[in-house]
C-alpha positions in Angstrom: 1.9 -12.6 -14.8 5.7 -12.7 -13.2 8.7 -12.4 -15.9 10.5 -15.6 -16.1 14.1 -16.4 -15.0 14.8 -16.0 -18.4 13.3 -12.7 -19.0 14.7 -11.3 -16.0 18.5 -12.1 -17.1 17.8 -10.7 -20.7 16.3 -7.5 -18.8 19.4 -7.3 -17.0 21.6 -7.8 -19.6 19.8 -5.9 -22.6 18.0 -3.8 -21.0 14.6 -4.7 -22.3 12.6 -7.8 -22.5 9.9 -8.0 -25.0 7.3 -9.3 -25.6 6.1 -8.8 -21.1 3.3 -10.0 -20.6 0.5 -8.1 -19.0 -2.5 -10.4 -18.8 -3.8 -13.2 -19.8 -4.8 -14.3 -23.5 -8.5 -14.8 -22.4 -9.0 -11.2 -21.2 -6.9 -9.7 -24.5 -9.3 -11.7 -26.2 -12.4 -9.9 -24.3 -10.9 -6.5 -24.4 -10.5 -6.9 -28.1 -13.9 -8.1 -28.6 -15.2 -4.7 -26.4 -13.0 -2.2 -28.8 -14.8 -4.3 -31.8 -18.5 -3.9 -30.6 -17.5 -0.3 -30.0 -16.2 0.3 -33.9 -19.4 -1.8 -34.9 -21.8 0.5 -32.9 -19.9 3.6 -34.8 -19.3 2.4 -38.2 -16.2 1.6 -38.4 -12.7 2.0 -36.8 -11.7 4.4 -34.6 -10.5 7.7 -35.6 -7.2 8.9 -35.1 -8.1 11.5 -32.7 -10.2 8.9 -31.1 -7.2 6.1 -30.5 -4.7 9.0 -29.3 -6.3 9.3 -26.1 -8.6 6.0 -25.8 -8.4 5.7 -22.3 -10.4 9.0 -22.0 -13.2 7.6 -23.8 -13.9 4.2 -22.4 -13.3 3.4 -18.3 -12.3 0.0 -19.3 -8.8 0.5 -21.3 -7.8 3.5 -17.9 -8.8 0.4 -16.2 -6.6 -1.8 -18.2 -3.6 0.4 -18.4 -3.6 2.0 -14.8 -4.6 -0.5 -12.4 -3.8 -4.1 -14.5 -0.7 -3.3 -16.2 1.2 -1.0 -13.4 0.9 -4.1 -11.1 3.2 -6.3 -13.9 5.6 -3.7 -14.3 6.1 -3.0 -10.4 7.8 -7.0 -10.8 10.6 -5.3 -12.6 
């Protein structure tokens, strides 16, 4: 998802822009529902040491934050 011309000048000028967005609401949506099924399969929420490192555990958030997120922030 590209920055707007808006986001771009407040970049510039503050230095950050927040919120960016990375991806579409739909596939948030779907990778919310996977972490769910995985805390429903185990009980309960993840554990702390379990959410320091998540991408170690499941293929699909290294996915997320490697491959789908770098290409968003390479439009800075």
């Amino acid at each position: 998802m590209a920055l707007s011309a808006q986001q771009i000048e407040r970049y510039r000028r503050d230095g950050f822009v927040c919120p960016v967005p990375v991806m579409p609401a739909a596939e948030a949506a779907g990778l919310r529902r996977r972490l769910e099924a995985v805390e429903a399969r185990q009980g309960g929420k993840l554990e702390a040491v379990q959410r320091s490192r998540a991408f170690l555990l499941f293929k699909w958030l290294d996915d997320v934050l490697y491959a789908g997120a770098a290409k968003n922030l390479q439009r800075l």
